[in-house]
DOKOL-325356 format. One record per residue (C-alpha): residue in one letter; z, x, y negated. Coordinates in nm, 4 decimals, decimal comma. Layout:
+-----+----------+----------+----------+
: res :       pz :       px :       py :
+-----+----------+----------+----------+
:   A :        Z :        X :        Y :
...
+-----+----------+----------+----------+
***
This chain:
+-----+----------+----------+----------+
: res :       pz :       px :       py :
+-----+----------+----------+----------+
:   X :   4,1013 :   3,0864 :  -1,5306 :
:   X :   3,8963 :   3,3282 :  -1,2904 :
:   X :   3,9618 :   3,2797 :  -0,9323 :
:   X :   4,1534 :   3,5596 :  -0,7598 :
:   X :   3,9574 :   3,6585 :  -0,4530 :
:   X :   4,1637 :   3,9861 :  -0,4159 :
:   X :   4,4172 :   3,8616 :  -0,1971 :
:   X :   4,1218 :   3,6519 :   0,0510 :
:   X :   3,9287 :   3,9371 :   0,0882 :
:   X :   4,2575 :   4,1595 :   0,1691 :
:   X :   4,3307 :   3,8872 :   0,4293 :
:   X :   3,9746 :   3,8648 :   0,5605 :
:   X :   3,9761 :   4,2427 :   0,5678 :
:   X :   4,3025 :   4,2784 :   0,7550 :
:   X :   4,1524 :   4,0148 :   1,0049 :
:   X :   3,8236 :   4,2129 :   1,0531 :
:   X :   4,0188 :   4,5303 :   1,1285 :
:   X :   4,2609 :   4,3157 :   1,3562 :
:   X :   3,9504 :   4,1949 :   1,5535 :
:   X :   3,8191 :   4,5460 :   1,5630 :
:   X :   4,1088 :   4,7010 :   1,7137 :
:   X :   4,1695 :   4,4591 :   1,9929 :
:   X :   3,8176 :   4,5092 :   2,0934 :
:   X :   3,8883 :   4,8814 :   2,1061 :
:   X :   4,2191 :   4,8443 :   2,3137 :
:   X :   4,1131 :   4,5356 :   2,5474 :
:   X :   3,9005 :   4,7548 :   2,7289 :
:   X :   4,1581 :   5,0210 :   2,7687 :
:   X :   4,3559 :   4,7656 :   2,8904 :
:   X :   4,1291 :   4,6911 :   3,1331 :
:   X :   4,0424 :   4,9893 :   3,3123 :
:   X :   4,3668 :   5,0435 :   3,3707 :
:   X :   4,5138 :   4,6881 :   3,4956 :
:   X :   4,5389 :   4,5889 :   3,8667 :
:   X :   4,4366 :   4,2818 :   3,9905 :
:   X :   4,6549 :   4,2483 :   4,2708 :
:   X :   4,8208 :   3,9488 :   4,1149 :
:   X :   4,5665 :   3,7895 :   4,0760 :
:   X :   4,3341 :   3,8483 :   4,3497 :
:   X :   4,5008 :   3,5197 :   4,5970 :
:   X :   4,4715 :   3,2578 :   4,3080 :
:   X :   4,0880 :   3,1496 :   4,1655 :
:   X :   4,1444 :   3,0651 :   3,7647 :
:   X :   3,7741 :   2,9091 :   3,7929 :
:   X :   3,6643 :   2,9783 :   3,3965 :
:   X :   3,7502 :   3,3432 :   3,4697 :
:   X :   3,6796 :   3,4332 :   3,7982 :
:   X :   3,4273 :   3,2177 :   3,8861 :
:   X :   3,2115 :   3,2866 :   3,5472 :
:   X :   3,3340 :   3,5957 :   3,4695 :
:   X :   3,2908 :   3,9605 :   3,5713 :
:   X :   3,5651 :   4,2220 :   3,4307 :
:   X :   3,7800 :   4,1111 :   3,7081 :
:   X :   3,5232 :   4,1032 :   3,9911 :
:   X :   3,3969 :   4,4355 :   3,8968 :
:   X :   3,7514 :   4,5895 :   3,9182 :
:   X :   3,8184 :   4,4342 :   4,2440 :
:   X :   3,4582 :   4,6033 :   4,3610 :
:   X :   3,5878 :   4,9147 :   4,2834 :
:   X :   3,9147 :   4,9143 :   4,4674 :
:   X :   3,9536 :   4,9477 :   4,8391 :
:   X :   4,2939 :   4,7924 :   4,8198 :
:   X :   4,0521 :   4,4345 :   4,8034 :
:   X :   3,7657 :   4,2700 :   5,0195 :
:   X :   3,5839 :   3,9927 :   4,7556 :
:   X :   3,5701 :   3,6681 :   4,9021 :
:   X :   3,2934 :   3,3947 :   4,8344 :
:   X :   3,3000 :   3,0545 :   4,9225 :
:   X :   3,3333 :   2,6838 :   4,8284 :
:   X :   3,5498 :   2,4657 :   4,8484 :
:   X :   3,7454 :   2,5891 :   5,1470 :
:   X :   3,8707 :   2,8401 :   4,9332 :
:   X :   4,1059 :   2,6059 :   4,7484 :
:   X :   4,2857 :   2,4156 :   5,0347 :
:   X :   4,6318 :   2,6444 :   5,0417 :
:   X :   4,8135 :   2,7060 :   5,3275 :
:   X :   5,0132 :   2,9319 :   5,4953 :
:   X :   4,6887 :   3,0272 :   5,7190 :
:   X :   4,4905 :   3,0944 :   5,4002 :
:   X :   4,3986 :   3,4296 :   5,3233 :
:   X :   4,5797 :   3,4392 :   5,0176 :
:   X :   4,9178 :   3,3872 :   5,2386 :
:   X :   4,8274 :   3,6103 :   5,5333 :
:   X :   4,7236 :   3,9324 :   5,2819 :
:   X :   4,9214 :   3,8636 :   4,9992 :
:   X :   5,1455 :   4,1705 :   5,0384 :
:   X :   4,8531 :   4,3851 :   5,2412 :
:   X :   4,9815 :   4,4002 :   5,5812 :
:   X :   4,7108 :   4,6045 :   5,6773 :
:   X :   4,6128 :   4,7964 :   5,3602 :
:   X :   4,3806 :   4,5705 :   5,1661 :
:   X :   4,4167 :   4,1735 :   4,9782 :
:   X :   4,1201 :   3,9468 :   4,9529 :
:   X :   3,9971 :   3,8842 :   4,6094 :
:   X :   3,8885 :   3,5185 :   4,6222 :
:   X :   3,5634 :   3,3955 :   4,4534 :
:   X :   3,4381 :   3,0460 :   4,4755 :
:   X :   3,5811 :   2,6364 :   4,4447 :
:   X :   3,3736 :   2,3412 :   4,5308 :
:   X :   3,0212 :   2,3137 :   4,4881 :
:   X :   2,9665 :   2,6977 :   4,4209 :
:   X :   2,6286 :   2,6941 :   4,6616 :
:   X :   2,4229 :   2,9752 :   4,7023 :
:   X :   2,2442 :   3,0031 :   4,3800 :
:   X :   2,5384 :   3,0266 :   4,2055 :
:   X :   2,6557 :   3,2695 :   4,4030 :
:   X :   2,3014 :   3,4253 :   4,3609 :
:   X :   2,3746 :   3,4166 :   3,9736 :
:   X :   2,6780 :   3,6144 :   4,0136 :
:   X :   2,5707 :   3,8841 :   4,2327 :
:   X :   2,2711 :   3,9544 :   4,0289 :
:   X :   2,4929 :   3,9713 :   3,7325 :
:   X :   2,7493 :   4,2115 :   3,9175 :
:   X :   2,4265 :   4,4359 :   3,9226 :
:   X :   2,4933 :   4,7919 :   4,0776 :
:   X :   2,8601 :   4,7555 :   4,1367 :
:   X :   2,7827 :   4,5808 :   4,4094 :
:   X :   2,6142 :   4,9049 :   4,6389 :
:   X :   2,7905 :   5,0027 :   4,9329 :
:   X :   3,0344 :   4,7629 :   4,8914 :
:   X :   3,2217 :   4,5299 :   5,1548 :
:   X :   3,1992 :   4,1534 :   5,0838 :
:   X :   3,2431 :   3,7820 :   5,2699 :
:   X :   3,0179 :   3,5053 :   5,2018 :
:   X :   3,1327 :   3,1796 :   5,3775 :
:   X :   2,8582 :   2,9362 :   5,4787 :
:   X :   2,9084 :   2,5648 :   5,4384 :
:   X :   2,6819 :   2,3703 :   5,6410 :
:   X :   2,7030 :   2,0678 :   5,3833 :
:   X :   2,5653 :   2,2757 :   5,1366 :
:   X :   2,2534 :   2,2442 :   5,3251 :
:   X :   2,1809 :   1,8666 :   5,2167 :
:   X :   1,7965 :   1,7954 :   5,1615 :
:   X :   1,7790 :   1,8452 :   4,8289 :
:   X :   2,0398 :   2,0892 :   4,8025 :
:   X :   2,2807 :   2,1746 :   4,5091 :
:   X :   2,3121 :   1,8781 :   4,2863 :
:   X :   2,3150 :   1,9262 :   3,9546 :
:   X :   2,6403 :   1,7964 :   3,8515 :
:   X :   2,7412 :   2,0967 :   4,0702 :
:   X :   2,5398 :   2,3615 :   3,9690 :
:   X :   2,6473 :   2,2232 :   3,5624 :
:   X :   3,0225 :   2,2474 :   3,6625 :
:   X :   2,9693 :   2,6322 :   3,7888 :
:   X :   2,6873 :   2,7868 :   3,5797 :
:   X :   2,7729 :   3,0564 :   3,3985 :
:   X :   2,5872 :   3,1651 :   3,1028 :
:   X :   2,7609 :   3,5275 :   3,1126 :
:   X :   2,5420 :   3,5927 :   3,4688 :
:   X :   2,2752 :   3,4052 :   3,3611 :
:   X :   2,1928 :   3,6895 :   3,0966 :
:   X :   2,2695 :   3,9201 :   3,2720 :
:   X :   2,0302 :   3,7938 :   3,5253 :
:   X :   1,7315 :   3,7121 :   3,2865 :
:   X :   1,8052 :   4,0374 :   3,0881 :
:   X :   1,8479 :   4,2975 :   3,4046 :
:   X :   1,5316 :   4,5245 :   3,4062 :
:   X :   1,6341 :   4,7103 :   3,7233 :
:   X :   1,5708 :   4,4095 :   3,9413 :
:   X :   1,2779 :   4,3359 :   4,1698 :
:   X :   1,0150 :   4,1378 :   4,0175 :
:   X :   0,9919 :   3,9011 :   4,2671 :
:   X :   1,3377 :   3,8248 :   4,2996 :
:   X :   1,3980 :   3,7870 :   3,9021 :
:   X :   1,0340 :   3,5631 :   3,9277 :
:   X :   1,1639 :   3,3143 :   4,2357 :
:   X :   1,5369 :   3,3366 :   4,0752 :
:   X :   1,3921 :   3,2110 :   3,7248 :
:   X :   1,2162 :   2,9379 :   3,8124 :
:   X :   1,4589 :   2,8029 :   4,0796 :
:   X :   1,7251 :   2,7782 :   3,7571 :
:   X :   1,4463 :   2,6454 :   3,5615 :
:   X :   1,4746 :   2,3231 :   3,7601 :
:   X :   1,8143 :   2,2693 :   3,6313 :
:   X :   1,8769 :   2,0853 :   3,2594 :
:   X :   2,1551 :   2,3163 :   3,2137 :
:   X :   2,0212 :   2,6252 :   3,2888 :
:   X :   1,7107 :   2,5124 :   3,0234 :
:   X :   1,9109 :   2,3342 :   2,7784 :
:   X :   1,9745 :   2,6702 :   2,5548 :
:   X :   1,6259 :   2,7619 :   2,3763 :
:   X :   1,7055 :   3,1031 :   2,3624 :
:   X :   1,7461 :   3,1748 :   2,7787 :
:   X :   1,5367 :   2,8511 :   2,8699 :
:   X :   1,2575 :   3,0898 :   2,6441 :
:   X :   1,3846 :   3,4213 :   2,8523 :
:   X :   1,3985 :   3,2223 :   3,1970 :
:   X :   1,0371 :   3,0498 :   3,1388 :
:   X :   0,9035 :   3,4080 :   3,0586 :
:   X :   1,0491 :   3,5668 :   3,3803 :
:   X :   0,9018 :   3,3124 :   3,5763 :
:   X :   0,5731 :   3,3251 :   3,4098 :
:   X :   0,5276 :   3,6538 :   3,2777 :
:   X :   0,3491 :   3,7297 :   2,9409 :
:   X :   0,4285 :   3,3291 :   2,8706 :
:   X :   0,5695 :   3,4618 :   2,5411 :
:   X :   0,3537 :   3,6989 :   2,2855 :
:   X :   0,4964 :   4,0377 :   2,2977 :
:   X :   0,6363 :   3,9960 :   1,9216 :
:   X :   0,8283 :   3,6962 :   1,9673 :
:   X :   0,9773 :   3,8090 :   2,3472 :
:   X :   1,0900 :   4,1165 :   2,1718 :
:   X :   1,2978 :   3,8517 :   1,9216 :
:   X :   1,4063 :   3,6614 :   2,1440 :
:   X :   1,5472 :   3,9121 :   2,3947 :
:   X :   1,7344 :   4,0411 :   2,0450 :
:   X :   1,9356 :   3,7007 :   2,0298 :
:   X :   1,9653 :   3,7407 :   2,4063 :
:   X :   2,1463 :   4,0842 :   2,4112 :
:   X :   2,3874 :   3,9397 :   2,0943 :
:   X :   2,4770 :   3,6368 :   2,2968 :
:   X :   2,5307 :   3,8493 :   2,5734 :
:   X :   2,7315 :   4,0857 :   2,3888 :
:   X :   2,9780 :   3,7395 :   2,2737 :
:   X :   2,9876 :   3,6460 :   2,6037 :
:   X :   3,1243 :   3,9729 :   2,7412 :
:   X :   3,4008 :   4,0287 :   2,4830 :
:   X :   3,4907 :   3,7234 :   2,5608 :
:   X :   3,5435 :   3,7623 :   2,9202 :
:   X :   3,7288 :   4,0597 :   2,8426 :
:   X :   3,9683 :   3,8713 :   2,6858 :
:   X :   4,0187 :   3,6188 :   2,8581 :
:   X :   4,0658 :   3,8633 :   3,1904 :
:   X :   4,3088 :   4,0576 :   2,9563 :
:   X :   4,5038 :   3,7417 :   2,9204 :
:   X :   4,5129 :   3,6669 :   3,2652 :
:   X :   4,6485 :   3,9996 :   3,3858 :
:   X :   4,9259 :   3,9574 :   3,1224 :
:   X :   4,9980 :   3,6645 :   3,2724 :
:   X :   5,2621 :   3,6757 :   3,5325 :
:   X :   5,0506 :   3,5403 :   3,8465 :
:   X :   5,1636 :   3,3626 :   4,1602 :
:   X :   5,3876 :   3,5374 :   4,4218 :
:   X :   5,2815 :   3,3985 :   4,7614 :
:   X :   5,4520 :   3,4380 :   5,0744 :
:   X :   5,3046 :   3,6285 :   5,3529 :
:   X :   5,3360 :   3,8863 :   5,6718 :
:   X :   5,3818 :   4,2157 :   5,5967 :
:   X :   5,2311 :   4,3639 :   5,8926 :
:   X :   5,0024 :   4,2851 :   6,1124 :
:   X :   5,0652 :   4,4121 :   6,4443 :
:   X :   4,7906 :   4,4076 :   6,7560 :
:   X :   4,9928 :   4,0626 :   6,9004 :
:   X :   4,9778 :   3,9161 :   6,5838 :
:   X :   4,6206 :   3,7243 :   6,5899 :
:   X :   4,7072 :   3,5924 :   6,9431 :
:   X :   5,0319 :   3,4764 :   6,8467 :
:   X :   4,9392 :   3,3122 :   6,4922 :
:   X :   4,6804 :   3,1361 :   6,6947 :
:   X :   4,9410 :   2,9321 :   6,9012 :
:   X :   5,1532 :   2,8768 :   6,5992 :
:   X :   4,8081 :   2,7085 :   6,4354 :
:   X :   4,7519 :   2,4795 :   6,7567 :
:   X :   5,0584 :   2,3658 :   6,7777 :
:   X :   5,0640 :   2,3158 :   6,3754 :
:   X :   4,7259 :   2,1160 :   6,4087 :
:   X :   4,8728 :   1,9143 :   6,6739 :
:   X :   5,1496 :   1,7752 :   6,4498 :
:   X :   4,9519 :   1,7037 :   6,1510 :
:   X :   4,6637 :   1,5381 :   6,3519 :
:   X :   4,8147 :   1,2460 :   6,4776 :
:   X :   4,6842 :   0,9189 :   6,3550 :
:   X :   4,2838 :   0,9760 :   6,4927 :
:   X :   4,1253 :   1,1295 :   6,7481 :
:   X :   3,9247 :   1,3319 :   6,5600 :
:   X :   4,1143 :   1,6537 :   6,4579 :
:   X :   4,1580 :   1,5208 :   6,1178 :
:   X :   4,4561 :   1,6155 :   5,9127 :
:   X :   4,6559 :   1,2782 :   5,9222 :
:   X :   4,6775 :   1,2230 :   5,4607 :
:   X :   4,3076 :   1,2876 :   5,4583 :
:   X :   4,1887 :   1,0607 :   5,7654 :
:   X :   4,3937 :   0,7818 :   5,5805 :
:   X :   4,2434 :   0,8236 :   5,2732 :
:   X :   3,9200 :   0,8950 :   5,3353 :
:   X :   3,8274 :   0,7338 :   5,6917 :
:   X :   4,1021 :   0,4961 :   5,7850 :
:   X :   3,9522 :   0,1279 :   5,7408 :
:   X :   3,6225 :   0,2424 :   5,7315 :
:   X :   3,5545 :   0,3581 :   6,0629 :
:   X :   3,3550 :   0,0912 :   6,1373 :
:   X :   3,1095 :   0,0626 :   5,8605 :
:   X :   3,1183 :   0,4629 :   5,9368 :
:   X :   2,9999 :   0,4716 :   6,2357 :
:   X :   2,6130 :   0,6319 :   6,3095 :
:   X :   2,5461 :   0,6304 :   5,9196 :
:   X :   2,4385 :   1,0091 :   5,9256 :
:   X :   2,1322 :   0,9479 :   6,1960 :
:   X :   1,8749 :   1,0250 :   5,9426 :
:   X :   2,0378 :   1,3154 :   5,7759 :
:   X :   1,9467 :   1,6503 :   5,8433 :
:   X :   2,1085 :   2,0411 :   5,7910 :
:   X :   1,7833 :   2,1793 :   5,9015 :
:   X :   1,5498 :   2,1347 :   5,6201 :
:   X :   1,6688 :   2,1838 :   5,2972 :
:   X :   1,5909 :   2,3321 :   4,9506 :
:   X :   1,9343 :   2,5329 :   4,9664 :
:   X :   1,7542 :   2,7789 :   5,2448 :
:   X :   1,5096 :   2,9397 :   4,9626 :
:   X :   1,8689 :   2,9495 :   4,7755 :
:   X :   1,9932 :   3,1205 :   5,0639 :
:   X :   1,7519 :   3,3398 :   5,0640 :
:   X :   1,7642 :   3,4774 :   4,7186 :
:   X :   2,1173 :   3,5852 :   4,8023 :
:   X :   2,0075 :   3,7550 :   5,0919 :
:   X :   1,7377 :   3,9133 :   4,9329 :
:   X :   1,9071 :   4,0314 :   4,6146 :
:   X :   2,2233 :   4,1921 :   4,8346 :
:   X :   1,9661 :   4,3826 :   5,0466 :
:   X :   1,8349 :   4,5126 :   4,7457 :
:   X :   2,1475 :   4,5892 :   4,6273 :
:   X :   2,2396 :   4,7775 :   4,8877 :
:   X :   2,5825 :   4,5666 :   4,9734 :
:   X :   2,7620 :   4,5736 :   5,3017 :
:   X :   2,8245 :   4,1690 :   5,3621 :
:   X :   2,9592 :   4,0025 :   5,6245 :
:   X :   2,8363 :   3,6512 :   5,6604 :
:   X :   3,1120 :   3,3815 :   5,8075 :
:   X :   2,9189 :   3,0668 :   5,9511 :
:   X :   3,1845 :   2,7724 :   5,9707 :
:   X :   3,0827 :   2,4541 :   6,2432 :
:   X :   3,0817 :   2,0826 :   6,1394 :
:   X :   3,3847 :   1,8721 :   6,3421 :
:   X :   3,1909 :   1,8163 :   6,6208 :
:   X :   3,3617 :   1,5103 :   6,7217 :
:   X :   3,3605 :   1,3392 :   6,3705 :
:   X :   2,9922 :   1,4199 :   6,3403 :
:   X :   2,9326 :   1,2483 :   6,6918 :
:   X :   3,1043 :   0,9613 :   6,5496 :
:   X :   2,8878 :   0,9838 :   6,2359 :
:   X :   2,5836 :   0,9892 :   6,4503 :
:   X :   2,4364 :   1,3198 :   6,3517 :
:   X :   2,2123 :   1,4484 :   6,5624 :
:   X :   2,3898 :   1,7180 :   6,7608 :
:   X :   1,9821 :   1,8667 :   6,7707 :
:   X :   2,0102 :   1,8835 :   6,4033 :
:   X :   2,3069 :   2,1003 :   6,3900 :
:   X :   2,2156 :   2,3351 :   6,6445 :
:   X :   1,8965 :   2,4155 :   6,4925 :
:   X :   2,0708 :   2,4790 :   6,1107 :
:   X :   2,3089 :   2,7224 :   6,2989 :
:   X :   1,9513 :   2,9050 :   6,4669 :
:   X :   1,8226 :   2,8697 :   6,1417 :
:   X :   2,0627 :   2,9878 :   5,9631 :
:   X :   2,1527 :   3,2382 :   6,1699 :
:   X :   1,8048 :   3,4324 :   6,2661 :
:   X :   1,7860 :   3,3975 :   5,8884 :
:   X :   2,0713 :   3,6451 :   5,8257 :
:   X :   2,0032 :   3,8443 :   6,0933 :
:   X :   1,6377 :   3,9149 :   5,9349 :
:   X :   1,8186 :   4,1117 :   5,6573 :
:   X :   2,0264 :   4,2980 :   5,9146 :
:   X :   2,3738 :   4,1182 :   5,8144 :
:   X :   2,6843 :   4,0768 :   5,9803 :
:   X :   2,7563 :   3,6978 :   6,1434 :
:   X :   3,0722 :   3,5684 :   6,2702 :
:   X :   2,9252 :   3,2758 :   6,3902 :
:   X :   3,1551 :   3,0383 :   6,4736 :
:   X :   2,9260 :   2,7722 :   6,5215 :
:   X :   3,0471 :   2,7246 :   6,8572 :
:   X :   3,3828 :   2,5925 :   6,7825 :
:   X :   3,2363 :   2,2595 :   6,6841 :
:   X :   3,4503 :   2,1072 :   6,9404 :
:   X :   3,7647 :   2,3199 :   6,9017 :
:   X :   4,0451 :   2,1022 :   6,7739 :
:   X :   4,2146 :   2,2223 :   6,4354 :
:   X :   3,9444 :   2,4830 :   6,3956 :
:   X :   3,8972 :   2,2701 :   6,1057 :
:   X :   4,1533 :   2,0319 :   5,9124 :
:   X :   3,8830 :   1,7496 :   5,7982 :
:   X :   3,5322 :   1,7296 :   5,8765 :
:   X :   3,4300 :   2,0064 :   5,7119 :
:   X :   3,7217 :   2,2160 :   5,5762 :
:   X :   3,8734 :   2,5423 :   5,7601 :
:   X :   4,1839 :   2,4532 :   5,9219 :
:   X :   4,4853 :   2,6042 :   6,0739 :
:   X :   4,2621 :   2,7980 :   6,3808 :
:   X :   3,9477 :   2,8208 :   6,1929 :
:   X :   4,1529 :   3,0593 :   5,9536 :
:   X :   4,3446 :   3,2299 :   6,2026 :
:   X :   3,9693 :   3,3582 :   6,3397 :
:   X :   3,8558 :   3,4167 :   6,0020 :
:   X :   4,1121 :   3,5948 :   5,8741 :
:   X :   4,0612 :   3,8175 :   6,2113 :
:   X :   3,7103 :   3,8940 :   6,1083 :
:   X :   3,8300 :   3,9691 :   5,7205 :
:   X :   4,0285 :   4,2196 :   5,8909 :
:   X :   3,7971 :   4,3780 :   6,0891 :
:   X :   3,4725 :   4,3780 :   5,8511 :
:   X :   3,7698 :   4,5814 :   5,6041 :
:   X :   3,8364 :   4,8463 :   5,8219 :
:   X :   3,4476 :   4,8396 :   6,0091 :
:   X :   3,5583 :   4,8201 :   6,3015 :
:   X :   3,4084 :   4,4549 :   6,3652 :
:   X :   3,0955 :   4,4624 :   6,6112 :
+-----+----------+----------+----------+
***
């Protein structure tokens, strides 16, 4: 008996032209989705490592992209996502970021976001831990690479040769950036050009542009599924009046007050208890030796910099403070710290950036909720800035 194969290759055929057709109407989809609803949340595997979405929200003026760490996903009713979620004064940040997103990842995703990028308004929040010694660790760069911007990256021909030369072989020192032959090959050629013969860069960058290719459908659909999806409603003012900074800023002392009340330290109470309280002893002047102000994540720094100057972005660069008194405690050098915030900040200003610095509210109470966090205050003033660097009208 002869094997019927009709009926398979009707199916496979129905399934190819299935395929076909969703590619066709994703992207149709696409340009004509909002992502308002999903601008306050941060879906990590999309917006973190993907582009559709960021490139939409570039190209809006209804949103100001927002990139940070950790900070980003500590929700309250200070958070931007509360205080813009129905655009009280004409705009929503579009969040991008989640712990241990440093600056070369950031980096990766800029360079990816190529030319959409020009003339557009952005906020990058500093972290001074980011500026540990050794910098990013690599169970932190592993848990937010993203192979999408990393091809794009390795593949862009429009970008300066230096900063595609120092931007290789900084991700070269990573095992995840090198563990795929195909951009390991790509990345060890940018950083050492004419490292492969002409023939076999030419194959190689073949496979590059298909995997490429796979990795942008695929972010297509999974941003096409995510603006199908019904998104978080978030509650929120719904204008923003000139008394309204002033007056948010007493509600946020007064809320600090009440939830810092087991330490001296302007600590929110459930995190000193589970992080400091019984401990304070064996605690105390651990962090003499540690240091902010040398640190491989600079020349990361730097890159980013570097890259949005010759993108021609407008960024505004927010420069959060330690807790002064918990770092006292700690026994880091108050020295130290002031010369990362110089550092940092003559840094930024060589590019001709915006700073809010608010490196001076190391000692301001609830400007921060932990040691390191933003915090009911520290919010309040950064949300003031976000508002501000929107509408240029921040000096």
């Amino acid at each position: 008996m002869k094997p019927r194969f009709g009926p398979l290759f009707l199916a496979l055929s129905l399934f190819v032209i299935f395929l076909i057709g969703l590619s066709l109407a994703i992207p149709a989809f696409l340009e004509k989705a909002s992502v308002e609803k999903v601008a306050p949340v941060l879906y990590p595997p999309v917006k973190m490592k993907g582009l559709v979405l960021q490139k939409k929200a570039l190209a809006s003026e209804e949103f100001l992209p927002v990139y940070g760490s950790s900070e980003l996903t500590i929700f309250d009713h200070y958070h931007p996502s509360s205080i813009f979620a129905h655009k009280p004064s004409g705009f929503q940040p579009f969040l991008v970021g989640r712990g241990g997103s440093q600056s070369i990842i950031h980096f990766l995703n800029f360079a990816a976001l190529g030319r959409s990028l020009e003339g557009k308004k952005l906020v990058f929040i500093l972290s001074p831990q980011w500026f540990e010694r050794e910098g990013i660790p690599e169970s932190y760069f592993r848990g937010n690479f993203s192979p999408l911007y990393a091809y794009r990256f390795v593949l862009d021909e429009e970008l300066e040769d230096e900063i595609r030369k120092a931007g290789a072989q900084r991700l070269l020192e990573f095992a995840e950036a090198r563990k795929s032959l195909v951009l390991g090959t790509l990345l060890k050629e940018a950083a050492e050009p004419g490292y492969l013969h002409p023939v076999l860069k030419q194959l190689v960058k073949s496979l590059a542009y298909l995997k490429l290719f796979i990795l942008e459908k695929t972010d297509e659909f999974r941003s096409a599924y995510l603006l199908l999806s019904r998104g978080e409603e978030r509650e929120g003012p719904r204008t923003v009046t000139g008394s309204f900074w002033p007056e948010l800023l007493k509600k946020a002392e007064a809320e600090g007050a009440q939830a810092c009340s087991n330490n001296d330290f302007g600590i929110n109470d459930d995190y000193f208890r589970r992080h400091f309280q019984g401990k304070l002893e064996s605690l105390k002047g651990y962090a003499q030796s540690v240091t902010y102000a040398e640190s491989v994540e600079f020349a990361d720094f730097t890159l980013v910099l570097k890259l949005l100057k010759e993108r021609k972005a407008d960024p505004l660069f927010v420069m959060v403070p330690v807790n002064g008194y918990w770092y006292d405690y700690i026994g880091f050098p108050k020295e130290d710290r002031q010369l990362h915030y110089e550092k940092t900040r003559e840094l930024i200003r060589s590019y001709g950036f915006k700073i809010a610095d608010f490196s001076r509210h190391e000692y301001d109470k609830f400007f921060l909720r932990d040691d390191m966090h933003l915090g009911w205050k520290g919010w309040v003033y950064v949300n003031e800035v976000l508002d501000k660097h929107h509408h240029g009208s921040l000096e």
